[in-house]
N, C-alpha and C positions, 0 to 999 in steps of 0.2 A: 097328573104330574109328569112332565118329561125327564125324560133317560139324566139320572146323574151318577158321576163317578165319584162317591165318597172318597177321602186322604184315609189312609189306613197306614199309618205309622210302624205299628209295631208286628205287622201280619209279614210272614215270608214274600218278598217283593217278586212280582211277575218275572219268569224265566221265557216269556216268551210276548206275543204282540196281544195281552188283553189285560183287563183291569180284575185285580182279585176282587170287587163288589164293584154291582153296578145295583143304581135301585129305578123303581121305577111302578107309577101305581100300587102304592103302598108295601110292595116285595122288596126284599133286598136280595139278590143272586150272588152267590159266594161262591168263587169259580171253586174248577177243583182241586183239592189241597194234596202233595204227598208230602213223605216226610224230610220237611229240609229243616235245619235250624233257623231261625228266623234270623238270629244276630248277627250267624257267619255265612250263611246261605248255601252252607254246605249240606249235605246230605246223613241222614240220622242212618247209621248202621241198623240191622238187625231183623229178624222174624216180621212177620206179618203182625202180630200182637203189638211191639214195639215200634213197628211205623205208624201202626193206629193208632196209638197213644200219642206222639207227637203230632199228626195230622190233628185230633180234636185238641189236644193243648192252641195248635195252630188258629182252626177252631174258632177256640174262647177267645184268642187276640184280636182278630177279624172282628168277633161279634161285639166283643167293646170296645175297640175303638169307633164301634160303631152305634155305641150304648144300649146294646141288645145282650143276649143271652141265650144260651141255650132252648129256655124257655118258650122264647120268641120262634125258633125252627118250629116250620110246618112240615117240611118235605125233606129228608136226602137220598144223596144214590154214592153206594158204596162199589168202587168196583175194584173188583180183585183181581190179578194174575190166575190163581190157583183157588176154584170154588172150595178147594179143600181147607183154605183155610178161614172159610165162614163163622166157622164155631168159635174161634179163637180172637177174630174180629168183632165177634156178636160180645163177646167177652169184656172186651175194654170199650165198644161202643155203650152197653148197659149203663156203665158206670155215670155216665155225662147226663142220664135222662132219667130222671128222678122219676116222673108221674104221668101220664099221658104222652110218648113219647112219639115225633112226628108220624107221619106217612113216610114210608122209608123204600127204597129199589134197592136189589144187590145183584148184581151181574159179573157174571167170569169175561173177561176180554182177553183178545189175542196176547196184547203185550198192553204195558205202560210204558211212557215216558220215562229213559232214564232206569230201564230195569227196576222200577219200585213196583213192590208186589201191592199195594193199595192205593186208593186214591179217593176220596170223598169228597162231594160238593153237596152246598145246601140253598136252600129257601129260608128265609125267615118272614116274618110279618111285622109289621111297625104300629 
């Protein structure tokens, strides 16, 4: 199957030159999400805990608009500002992944886009 670029309606719209899902031999690629509101496209205040909670709200909108689910993620990569706030990430990530939860990366990076302390992308399978 060649490269397509699903409509993703209700997902935080691209802030920059790429597609928030691209799929492609059965994967779907979900670029990487921080925490913006989807409807105003402005930027979710708060801790490291409450940008992750909006980034996988973000997440679930992606993944159905794309008739997929949580479930569906094989892979993501969580990256933080501050390794320090792993624990607290790991905290509201648990929450979205009931039972077998992906293969997952988590990495401290110099900086994020935009000052946000998180950022997650994922894989899922169709």
């Amino acid at each position: 199957m060649p490269k397509q670029v699903p409509p993703v309606p209700h997902g935080p719209q691209p802030i920059g030159p790429y597609s928030i899902a691209a799929e492609g031999g059965g994967l779907v690629f979900i670029s990487g999400q921080v925490a913006l509101d989807p409807t105003t496209g402005q930027r979710v205040e708060g801790d490291a805990a409450a940008q992750a909670g909006r980034i996988m709200e973000n997440l679930a909108l992606v993944l159905g608009d794309l008739g997929l689910g949580f479930g569906d993620v094989v892979k993501t990569t969580i990256f933080l500002a501050d390794i320090g706030d792993f624990g607290a990430v790991n905290e509201v990530y648990r929450g979205y992944f009931d039972t077998a939860p992906p293969a997952r990366s988590t990495i401290q990076v110099g900086a994020l886009p935009g000052g946000f302390l998180v950022e997650i992308e994922a894989i899922a399978a169709r």
